[in-house]
C-alpha positions as CSV (number, residue, x, y, z in Angstrom):
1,X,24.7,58.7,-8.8
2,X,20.6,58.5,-8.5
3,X,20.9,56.2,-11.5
4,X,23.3,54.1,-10.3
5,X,21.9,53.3,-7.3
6,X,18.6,52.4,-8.7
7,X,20.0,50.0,-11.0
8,X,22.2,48.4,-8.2
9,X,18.5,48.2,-6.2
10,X,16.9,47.0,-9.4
11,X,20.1,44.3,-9.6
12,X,19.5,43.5,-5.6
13,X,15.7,42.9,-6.3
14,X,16.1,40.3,-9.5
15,X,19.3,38.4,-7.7
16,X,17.3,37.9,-4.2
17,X,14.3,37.2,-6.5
18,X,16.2,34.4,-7.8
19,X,17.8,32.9,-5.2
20,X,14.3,32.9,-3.1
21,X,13.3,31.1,-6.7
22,X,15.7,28.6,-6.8
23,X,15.4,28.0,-2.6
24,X,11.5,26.9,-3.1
25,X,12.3,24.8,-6.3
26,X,12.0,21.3,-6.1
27,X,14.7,19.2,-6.0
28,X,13.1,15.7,-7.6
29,X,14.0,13.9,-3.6
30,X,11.4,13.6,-0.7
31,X,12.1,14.6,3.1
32,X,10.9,11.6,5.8
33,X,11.1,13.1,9.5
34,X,8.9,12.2,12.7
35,X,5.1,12.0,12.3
36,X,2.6,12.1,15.1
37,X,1.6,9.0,17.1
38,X,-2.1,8.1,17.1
39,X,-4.3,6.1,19.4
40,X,-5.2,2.9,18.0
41,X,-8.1,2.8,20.7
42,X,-9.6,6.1,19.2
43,X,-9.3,4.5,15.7
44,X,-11.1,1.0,16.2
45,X,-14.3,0.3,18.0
46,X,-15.5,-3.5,18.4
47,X,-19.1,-4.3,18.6
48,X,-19.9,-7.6,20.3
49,X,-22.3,-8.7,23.1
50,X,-19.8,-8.2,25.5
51,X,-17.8,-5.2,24.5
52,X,-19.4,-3.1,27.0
53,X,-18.2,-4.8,29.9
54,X,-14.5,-5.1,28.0
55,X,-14.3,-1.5,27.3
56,X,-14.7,-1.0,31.2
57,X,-12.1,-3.7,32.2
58,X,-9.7,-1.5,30.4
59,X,-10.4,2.0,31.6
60,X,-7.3,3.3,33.0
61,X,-5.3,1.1,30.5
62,X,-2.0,2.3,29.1
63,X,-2.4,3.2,25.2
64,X,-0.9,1.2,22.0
65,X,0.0,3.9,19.6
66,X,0.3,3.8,16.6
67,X,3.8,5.6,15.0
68,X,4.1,7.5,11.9
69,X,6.8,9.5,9.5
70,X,5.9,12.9,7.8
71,X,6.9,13.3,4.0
72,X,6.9,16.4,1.8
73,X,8.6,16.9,-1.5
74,X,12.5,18.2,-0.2
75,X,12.7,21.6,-1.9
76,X,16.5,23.8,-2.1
77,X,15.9,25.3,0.9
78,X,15.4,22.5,3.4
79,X,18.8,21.5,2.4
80,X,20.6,24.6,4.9
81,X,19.0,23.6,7.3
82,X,18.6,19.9,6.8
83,X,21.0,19.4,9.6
84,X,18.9,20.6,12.4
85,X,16.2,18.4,11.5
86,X,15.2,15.6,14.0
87,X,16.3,12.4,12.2
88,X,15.8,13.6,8.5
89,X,16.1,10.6,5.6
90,X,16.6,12.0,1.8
91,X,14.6,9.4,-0.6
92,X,15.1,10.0,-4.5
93,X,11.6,10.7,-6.1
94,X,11.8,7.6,-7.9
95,X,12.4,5.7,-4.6
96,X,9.2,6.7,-2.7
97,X,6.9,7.1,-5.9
98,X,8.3,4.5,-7.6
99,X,9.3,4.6,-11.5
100,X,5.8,5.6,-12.8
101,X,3.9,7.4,-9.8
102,X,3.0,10.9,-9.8
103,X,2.2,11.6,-6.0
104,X,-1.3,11.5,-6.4
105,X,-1.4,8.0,-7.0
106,X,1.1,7.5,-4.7
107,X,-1.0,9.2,-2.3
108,X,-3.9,6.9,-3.4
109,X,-2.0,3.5,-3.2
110,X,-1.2,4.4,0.1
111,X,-5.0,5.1,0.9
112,X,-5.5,1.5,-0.5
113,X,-3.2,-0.1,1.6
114,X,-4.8,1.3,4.7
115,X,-8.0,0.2,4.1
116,X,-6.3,-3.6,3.2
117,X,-4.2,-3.5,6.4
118,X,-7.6,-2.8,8.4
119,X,-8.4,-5.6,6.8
120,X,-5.9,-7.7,7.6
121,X,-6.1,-6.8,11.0
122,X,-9.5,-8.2,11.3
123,X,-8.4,-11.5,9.8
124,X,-5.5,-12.1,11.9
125,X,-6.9,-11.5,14.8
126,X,-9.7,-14.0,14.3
127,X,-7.5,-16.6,13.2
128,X,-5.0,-15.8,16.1
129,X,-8.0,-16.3,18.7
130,X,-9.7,-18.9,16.5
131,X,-12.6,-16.7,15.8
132,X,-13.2,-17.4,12.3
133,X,-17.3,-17.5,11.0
134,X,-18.3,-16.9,14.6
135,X,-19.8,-13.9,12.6
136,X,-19.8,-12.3,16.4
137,X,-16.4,-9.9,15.5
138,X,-17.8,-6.7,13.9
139,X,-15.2,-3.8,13.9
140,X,-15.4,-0.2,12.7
141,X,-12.5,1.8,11.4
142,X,-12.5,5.7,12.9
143,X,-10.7,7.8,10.1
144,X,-6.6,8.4,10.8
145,X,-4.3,10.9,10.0
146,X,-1.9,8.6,8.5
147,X,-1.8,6.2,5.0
148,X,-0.4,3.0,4.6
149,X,-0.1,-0.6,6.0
150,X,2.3,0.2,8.6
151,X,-0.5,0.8,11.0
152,X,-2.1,-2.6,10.2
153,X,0.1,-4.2,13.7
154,X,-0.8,-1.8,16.2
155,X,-4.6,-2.1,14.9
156,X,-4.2,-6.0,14.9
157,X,-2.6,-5.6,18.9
158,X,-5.3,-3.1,19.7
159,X,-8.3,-5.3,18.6
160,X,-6.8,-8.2,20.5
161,X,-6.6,-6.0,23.6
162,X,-10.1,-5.2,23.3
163,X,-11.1,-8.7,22.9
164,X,-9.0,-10.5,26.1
165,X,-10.8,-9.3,29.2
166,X,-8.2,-8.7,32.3
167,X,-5.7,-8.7,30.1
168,X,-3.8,-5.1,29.4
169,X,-1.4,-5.8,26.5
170,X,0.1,-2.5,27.9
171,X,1.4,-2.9,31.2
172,X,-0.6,0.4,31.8
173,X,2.2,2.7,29.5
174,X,2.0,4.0,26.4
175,X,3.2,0.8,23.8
176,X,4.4,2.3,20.2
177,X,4.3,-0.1,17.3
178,X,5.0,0.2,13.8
179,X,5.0,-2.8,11.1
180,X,1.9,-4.4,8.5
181,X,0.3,-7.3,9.3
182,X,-1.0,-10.3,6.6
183,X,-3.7,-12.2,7.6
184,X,-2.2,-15.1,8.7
185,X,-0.4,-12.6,11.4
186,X,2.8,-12.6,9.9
187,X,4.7,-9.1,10.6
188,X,6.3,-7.5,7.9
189,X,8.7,-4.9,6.5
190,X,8.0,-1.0,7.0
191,X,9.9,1.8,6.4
192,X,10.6,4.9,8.2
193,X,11.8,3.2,11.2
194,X,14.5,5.5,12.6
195,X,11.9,8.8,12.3
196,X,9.1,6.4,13.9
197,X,11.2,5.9,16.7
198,X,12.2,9.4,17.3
199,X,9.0,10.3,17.3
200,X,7.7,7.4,19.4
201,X,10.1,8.6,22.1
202,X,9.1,12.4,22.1
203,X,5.3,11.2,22.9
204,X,7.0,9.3,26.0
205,X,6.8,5.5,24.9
206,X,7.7,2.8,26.9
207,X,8.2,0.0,24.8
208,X,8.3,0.2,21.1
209,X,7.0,-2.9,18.7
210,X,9.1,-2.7,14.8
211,X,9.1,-6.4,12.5
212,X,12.1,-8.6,13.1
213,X,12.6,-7.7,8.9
214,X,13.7,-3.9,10.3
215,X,15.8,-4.7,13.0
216,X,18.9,-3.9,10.9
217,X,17.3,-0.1,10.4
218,X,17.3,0.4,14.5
219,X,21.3,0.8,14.5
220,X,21.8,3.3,17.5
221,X,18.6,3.3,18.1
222,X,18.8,0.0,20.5
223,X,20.1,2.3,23.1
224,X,18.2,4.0,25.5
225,X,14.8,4.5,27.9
226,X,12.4,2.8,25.5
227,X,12.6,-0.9,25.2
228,X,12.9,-2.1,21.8
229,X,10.9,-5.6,20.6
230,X,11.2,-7.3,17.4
231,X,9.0,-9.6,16.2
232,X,7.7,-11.7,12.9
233,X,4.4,-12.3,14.0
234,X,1.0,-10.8,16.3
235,X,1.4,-14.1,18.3
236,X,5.2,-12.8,19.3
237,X,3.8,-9.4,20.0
238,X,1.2,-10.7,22.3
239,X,3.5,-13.2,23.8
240,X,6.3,-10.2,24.8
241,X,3.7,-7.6,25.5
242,X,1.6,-10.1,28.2
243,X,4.4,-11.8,29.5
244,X,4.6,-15.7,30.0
245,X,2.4,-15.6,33.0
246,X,-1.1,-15.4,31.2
247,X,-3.2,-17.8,30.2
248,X,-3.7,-17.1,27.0
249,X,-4.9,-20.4,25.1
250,X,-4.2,-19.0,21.4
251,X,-0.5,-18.6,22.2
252,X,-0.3,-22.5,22.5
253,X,1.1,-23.6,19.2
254,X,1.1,-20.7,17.7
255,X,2.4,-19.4,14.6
């Protein structure tokens, strides 16, 4: 009887084993859920003459964040309870990586394209204001908790904020914005879109800024509290953020 019991134990202890085994293998796709939002002000400072006395017009200023996913390899145990997940997207390893990316380098592509999209930034917001060779613009880039050029918009609104004394892009709320910019301040295609916005509304958004490319991703999503804009460029962005009744002199024929 001793015997017996001991084996069935012995049987319990290699079957549970296994099953724990099989729960934390890998299943070849990628979870996407909700990241954090970030200050764009705590990530960019300007230097210029007059920064000083911009800084202080905007004290008090509502905040332009900037909205991220999280991704982690999906292993067999996220998959029971996958459904209480906030807004969880399944991506195929070879989807996300691509056909010939470990995740290093995909982890290192992605560190490219941040530093491109800051950029980017830079250059369309001098050609948007006409500040080209002035040689006056000189930005520095505080280190984020997020990769990719899907930050490059809210970077791009954040230094043309800084740059427009009076003017509070905000309204005085909290602005999320997703979507990478080119230097000629066209707005383009991100992904993530559905976790961005979840996660823009749990860190109390007002408005929320996504490329006229995604607007077929929003789906449901264009119901609710938070007002949803979508736009193709940073002139549009400035445009529906400051309203028509600002003079603002780089809006007039703008791309």
């Amino acid at each position: 009887m001793g015997s017996r019991l001991l084996r069935f134990t012995a049987a319990s202890l290699i079957l549970g084993g296994a099953v724990l085994v099989a729960a934390l293998f890998s299943t070849g796709f990628y979870l996407v859920l909700p990241g954090q939002v970030f200050d764009a002000g705590r990530l960019v400072s300007l230097s210029k003459k007059d920064s000083a006395a911009m800084q202080q017009s905007q004290e008090g200023a509502g905040q332009i964040l900037v909205a991220t996913v999280a991704t982690g390899r999906l292993r067999a145990i996220h998959l029971a309870f996958a459904h209480l997940l906030p807004d969880p997207d399944i991506i195929r390893e070879e989807g996300l990586l691509g056909p010939s990316l470990s995740f290093d380098l995909f982890l290192q592509a992605a560190h490219s394209a941040l530093m491109e999209s800051r950029s980017l930034a830079e250059q369309a917001v001098e050609g948007f204001l006409g500040l080209e060779g002035d040689g006056e613009l000189i930005l520095r880039f505080q280190s984020t908790g997020f990769l990719g050029s899907s930050g490059g918009l809210a970077l791009a609104l954040e230094i043309t904020n800084s740059l427009m004394p009076g003017l509070d892009l905000t309204g005085g709320q909290p602005v999320a914005v997703t979507g990478s910019v080119s230097a000629q301040g066209t707005v383009g295609w991100v992904g993530g879109v559905p976790q961005k916005l979840n996660a823009a509304r749990r860190a109390g958004a007002k408005v929320f800024i996504l490329p006229l490319a995604n607007l077929p991703d929003v789906g449901e999503y264009s119901e609710g509290p938070m007002r949803l804009i979508a736009v193709s460029s940073l002139a549009e962005a400035v445009r529906a953020l400051a309203g028509e009744g600002w003079p603002i002199p780089a809006l007039e024929g703008t791309r």
